[in-house]
C-alpha positions in Angstrom: 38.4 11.2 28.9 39.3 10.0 24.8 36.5 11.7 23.0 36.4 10.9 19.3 34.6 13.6 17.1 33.3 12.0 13.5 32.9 14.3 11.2 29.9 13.2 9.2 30.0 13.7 5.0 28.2 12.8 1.9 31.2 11.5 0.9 31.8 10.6 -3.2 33.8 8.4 -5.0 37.6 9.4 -6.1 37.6 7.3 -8.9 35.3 7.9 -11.8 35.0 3.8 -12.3 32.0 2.2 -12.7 32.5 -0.5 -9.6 32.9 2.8 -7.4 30.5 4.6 -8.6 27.3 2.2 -9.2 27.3 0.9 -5.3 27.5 4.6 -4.3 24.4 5.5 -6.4 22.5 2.7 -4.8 23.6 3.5 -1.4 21.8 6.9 -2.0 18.5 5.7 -4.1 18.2 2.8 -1.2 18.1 5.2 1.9 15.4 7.6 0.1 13.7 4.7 -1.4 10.6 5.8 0.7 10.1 8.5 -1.8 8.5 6.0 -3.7 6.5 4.8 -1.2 7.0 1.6 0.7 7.7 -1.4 -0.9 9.5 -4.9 0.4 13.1 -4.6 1.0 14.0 -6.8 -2.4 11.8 -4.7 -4.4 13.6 -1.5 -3.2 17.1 -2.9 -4.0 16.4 -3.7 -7.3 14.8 -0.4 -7.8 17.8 1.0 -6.4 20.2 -0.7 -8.6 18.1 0.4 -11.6 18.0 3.7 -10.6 22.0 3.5 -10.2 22.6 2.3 -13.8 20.9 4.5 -15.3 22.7 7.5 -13.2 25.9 5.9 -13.4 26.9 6.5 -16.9 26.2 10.7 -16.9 28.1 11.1 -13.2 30.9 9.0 -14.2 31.1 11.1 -17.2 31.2 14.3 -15.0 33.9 12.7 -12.7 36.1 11.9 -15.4 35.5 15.9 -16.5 36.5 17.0 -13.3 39.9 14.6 -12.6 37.7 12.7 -10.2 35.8 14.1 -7.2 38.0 15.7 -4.3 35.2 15.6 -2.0 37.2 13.3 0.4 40.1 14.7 0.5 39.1 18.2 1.5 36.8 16.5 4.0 40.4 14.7 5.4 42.0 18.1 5.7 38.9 19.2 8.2 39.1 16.2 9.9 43.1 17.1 10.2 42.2 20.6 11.3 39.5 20.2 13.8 41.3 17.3 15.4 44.5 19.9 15.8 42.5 22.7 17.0 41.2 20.7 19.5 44.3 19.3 21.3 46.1 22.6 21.0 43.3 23.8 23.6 43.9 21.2 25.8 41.3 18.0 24.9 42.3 14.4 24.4 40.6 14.2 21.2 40.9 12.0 17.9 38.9 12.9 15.3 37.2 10.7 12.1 35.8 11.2 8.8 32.5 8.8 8.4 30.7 9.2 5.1 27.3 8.3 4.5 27.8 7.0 1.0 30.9 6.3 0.0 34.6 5.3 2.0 35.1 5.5 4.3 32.0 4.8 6.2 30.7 6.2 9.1 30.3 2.3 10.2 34.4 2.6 9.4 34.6 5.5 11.5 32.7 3.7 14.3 35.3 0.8 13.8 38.5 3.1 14.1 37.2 4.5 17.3 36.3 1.6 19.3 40.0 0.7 18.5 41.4 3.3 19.2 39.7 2.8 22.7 37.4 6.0 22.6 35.7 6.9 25.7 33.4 8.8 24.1 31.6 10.1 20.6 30.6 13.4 19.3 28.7 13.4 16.0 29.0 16.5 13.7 27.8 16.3 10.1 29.3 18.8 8.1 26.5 19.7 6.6 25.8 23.7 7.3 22.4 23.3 6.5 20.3 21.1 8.6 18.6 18.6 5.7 16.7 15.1 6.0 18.9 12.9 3.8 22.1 14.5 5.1 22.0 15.5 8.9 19.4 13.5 10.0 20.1 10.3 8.3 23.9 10.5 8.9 23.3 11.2 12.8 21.1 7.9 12.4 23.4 5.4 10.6 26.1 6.9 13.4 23.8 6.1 15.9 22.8 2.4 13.8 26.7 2.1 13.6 27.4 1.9 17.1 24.3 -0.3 17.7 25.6 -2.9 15.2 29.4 -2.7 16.7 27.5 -3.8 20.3 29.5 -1.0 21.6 28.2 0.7 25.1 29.6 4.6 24.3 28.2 7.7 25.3 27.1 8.9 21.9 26.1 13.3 22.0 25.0 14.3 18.8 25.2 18.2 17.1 22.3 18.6 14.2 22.0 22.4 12.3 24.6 25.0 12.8 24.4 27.5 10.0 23.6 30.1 12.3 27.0 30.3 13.8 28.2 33.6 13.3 31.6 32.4 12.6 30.3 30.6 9.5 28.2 33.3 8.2 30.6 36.0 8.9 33.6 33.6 6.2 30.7 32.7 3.9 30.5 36.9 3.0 33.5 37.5 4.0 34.5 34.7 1.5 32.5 36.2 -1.4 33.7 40.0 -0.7 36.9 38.9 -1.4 35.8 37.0 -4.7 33.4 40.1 -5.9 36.9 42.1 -5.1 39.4 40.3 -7.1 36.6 39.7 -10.1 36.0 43.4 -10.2 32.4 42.5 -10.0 30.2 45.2 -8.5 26.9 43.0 -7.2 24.5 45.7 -7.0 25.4 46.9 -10.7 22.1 46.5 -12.9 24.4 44.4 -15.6 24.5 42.0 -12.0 22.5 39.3 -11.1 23.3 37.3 -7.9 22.2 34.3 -7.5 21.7 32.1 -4.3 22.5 28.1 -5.3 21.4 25.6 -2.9 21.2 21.9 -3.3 17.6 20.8 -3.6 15.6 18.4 -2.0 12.4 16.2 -3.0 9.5 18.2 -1.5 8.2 15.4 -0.2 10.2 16.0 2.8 9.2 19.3 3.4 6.2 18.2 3.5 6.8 15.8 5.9 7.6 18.7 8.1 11.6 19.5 7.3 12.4 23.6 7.5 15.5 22.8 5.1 13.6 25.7 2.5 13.1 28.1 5.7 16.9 27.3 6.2 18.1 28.5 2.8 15.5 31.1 3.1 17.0 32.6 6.9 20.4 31.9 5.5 20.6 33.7 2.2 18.2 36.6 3.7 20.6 37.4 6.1 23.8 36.7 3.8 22.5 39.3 1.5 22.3 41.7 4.4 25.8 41.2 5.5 27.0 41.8 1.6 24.9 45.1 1.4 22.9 43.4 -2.0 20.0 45.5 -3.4 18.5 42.3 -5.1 19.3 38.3 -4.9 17.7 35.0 -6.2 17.8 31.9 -4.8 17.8 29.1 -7.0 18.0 24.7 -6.4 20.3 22.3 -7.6 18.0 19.7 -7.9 18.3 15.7 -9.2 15.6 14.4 -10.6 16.1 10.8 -11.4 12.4 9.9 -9.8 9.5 11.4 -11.0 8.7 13.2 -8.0 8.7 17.2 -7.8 12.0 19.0 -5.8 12.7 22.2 -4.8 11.7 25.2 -7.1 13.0 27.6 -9.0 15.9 25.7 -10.3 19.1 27.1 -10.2 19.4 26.5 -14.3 16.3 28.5 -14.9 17.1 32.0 -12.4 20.6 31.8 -13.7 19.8 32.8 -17.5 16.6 34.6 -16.3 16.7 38.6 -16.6 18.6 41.0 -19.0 22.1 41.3 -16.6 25.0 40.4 -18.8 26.8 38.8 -15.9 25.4 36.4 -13.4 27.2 35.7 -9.8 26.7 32.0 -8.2 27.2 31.2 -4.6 26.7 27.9 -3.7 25.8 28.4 0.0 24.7 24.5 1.1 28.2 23.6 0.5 31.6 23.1 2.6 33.3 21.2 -0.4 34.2 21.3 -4.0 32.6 18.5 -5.4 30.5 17.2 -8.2 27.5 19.7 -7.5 30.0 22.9 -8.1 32.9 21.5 -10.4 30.8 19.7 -12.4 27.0 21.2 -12.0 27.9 25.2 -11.9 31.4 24.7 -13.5 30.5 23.1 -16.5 27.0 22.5 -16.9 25.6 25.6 -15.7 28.3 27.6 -17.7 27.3 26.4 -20.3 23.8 27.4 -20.2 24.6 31.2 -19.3 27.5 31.6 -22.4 24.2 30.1 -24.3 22.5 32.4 -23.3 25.4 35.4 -24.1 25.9 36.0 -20.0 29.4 35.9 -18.2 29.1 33.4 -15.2 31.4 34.2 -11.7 30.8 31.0 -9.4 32.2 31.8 -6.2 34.7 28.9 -4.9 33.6 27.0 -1.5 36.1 28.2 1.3 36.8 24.5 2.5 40.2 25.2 3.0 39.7 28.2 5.5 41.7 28.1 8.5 38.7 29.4 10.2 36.5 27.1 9.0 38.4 24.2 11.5 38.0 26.8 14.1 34.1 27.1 13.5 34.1 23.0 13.6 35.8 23.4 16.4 33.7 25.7 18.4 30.8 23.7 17.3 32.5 20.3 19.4 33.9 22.0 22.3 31.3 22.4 25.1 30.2 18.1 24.2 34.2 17.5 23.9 34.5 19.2 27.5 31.0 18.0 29.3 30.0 22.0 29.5 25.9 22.2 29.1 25.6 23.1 25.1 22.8 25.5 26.3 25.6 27.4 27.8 26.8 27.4 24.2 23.1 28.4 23.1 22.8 25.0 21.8 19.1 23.6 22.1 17.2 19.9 21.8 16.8 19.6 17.9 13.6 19.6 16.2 14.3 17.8 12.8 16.3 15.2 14.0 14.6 12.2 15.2 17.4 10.9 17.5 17.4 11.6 21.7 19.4 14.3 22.3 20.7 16.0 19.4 21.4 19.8 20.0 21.4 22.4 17.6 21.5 26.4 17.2 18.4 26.0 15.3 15.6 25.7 17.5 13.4 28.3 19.1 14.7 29.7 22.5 
């Protein structure tokens, strides 16, 4: 049996033009536009496009900064690699890149599929941490994608998977080997490490996502595996509605404390994109030299040979009709769709 595995993304623009970038923004404002509270469709548009224009100007000023983002073509080369891991062990497998926000879409992804006379569809957002606005609402437009194409395919879905010890065991391994070759000791006192995850509006954690317990699980067992006497975590928040976000800001634990050097890993990502070229690279930089500190920002492993392998893993037991409890996948709690598995949920 075909099986096509879509590897779900953010996804950004690769041109920093205003006709790429403006549609994008309101892409994003329109599927959160319940943080507002509910309003009629034509009213949210237009709040969306307002919302874009006024974003639009600063983030096409940090794409041009950064040569354009390369968020999807790093996402490409995993799509590449987890489609090649999986035939060389034997599956008749094509895999996709469907983004949520930009090209191509997951809708696209859905298209190429059906052509290319799939059998069957495995959803796997590449998102480490399991998030509202990023797993869960890209395992819904795939699911709204396949509704709109009228197509009758076996859709299985895989939700959080930071726990996977493949993943955790490169992230450390991954910033060992940065520490190593920065000559950065992170336990010296002169040494403050610092957690950065993207934020999110606390209005869905209060509509019951564990995204914070996430970051919280995650970095608490990172720090174990790196041996560190003292961390912080900190958010990469945007706040273009007045609404409150994750605390403490990233910004704020970065210059905070008398340690001359400050170490950033940003552990919610699997790509180099505007958050860490742009946000940490520049911006954030900026702040700690301000401030008289030396900043080492750890560089996302996207590129990692194992990291395909991880992906991998993750699709096999859906891409070879095993039970994923076998795999110690369970039925997942945050997202809302039937039948989504994850490694997050309680045994």
């Amino acid at each position: 049996m075909t099986t096509g595995v879509v590897l779900l993304n953010f996804g950004e623009p690769a041109e920093p033009s205003r006709d790429a970038v403006v549609p994008y923004l309101e892409r994003i404002f329109y599927n959160n536009r319940f943080l507002e509270g509910d309003m009629p469709e034509a009213q949210a548009r237009e709040r969306s496009r307002e919302l874009a224009e006024r974003r639009a100007p600063s983030l096409i000023e940090e794409y041009e900064e950064i040569g354009g983002s390369p968020l999807n073509e790093q996402a490409q080369g995993q799509v590449e690699g987890v489609e090649a891991e999986l035939r060389e062990r034997g599956f008749d497998v094509t895999a996709y890149l469907g983004t949520q926000f930009a090209d191509p879409t997951i809708a696209d992804a859905v298209e190429a599929a059906r052509d290319d006379d799939v059998e069957r569809l495995v959803g796997l957002p590449i998102y480490p941490l399991c998030g509202p606005s990023t797993t869960v609402d890209a395992l819904r437009d795939l699911e709204d994608a396949v509704d709109d194409a009228d197509w009758d395919v076996p859709v299985e879905e895989i939700s959080g998977w930071h726990r996977t010890p493949d993943y955790t065991h490169l992230r450390a391994e991954n910033v060992r080997d940065f520490l190593d070759e920065a000559g950065v000791d992170p336990n010296d006192e002169d040494v403050r490490f610092v957690f950065s995850a993207h934020g999110t509006p606390t209005h869905y954690l209060d509509e019951g996502s564990r995204y914070d317990r996430y970051v919280e699980e995650y970095t608490t067992v990172q720090a174990s595996l790196l041996g560190l006497d003292d961390y912080v975590v900190g958010y990469q928040n945007h706040e273009n509605r007045d609404i409150p976000w994750t605390e403490p800001e990233t910004e704020d634990v970065a210059v905070d404390g008398d340690a001359d050097h400050v170490v950033v890993e940003p552990v919610s990502f699997m790509h180099e994109q505007s958050e860490t070229l742009s946000e940490l690279d520049d911006e954030l930089r900026e702040e700690v030299e301000a401030a008289g500190k030396n900043l080492h920002r750890v560089p996302v492993p996207h590129d990692d040979p194992r990291f395909a392998e991880l992906l991998a893993d993750l699709a096999e037991p859906f891409v070879a009709g095993v039970d994923p409890e076998y795999y110690q996948f369970r039925e997942c709690q945050c997202a809302d769709t039937d039948g989504a598995m994850c490694l997050n949920a309680p045994r």
